[in-house]
N, C-alpha and C positions, 0 to 999 in steps of 0.2 A: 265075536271076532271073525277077523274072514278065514281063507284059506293056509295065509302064507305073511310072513314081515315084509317079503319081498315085494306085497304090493302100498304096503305102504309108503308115500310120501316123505316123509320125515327118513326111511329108513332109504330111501331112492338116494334122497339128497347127500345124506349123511356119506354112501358109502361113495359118490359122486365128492364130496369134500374130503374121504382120504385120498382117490386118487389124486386129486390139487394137490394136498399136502405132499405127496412123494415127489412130484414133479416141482414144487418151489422147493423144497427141502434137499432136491439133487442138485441146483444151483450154489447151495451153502458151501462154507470154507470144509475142507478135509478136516480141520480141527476140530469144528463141530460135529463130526459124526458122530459121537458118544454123549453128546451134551445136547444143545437145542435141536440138533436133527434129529436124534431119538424120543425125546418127550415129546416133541408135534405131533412125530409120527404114530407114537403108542397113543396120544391121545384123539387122534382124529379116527383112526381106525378103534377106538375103545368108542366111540360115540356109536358108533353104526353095530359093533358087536353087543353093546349093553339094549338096544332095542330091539333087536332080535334074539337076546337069550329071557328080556324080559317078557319078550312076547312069547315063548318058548315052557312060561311056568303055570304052573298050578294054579295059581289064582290072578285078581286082579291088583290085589293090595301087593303081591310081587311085582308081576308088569309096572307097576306105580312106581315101587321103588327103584327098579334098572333103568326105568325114565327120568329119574333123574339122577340117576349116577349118569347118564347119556349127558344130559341136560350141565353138571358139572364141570364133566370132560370138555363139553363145546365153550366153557366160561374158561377152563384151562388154555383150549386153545387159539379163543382169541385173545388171551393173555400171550401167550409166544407169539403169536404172528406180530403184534405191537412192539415188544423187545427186539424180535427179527426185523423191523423196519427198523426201530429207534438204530440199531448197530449196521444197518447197511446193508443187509443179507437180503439177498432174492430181488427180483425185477419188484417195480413196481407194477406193474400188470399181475403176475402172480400173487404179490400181498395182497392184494386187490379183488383180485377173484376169491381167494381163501376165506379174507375176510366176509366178503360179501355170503360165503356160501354159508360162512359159520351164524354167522347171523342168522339168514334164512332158517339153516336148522333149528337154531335157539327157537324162531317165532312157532315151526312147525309142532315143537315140541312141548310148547303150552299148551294150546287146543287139546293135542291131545292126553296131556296129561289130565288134563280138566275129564274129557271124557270118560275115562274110567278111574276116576279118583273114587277111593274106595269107601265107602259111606259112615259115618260116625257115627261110632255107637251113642244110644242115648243114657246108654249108663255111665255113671265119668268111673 
């Protein structure tokens, strides 16, 4: 591994898709501040914190698995940004970019999960 999470790509984009997520999510009703504001919000920032604390562990077969806890989070929230359109909430330029960015990360986060996927034993 290299130096730092920080150079990674996937962890670039990621924490580039919480700050979208605050800024569509500041547009929503005061009502949702406890409800859809909050679950985007904890789940776009839980993306970029799960690949740098998995980059942050002991082994590989950890890193593996905080990638896709990363990897569930981005499925969570292009689950909310879709209910936040279906109800009205936010520009559509901002669901738009959120969307777009959550994807990206999704794609970033194969590859490299692929990359250190941690090897199977040949004993069952």
């Amino acid at each position: 591994m290299g130096h730092s999470f920080k150079g990674l790509t996937a962890w670039q984009k990621a924490a580039e898709l919480s700050v979208a997520t605050y800024k569509l999510t500041s547009q929503f009703p005061d009502a949702e501040r406890f409800g859809l504001t909050s679950q985007m919000r904890r789940a776009a920032v839980s993306i970029a914190s799960n690949i740098a604390e998995g980059y942050g562990r002991s082994t590989k077969g950890e890193y593996y698995l905080f990638l896709g806890h990363a990897r569930g989070s981005c499925c969570e929230l292009e689950t909310q940004v879709f209910i936040a359109r279906s109800l009205g909430f936010g520009t559509s330029m901002g669901l738009d970019a959120t969307d777009h960015l959550c994807n990206n990360v999704g794609w970033l986060l194969g590859p490299l999960m692929k990359s250190i996927r941690p090897a199977k034993s040949s004993v069952p």
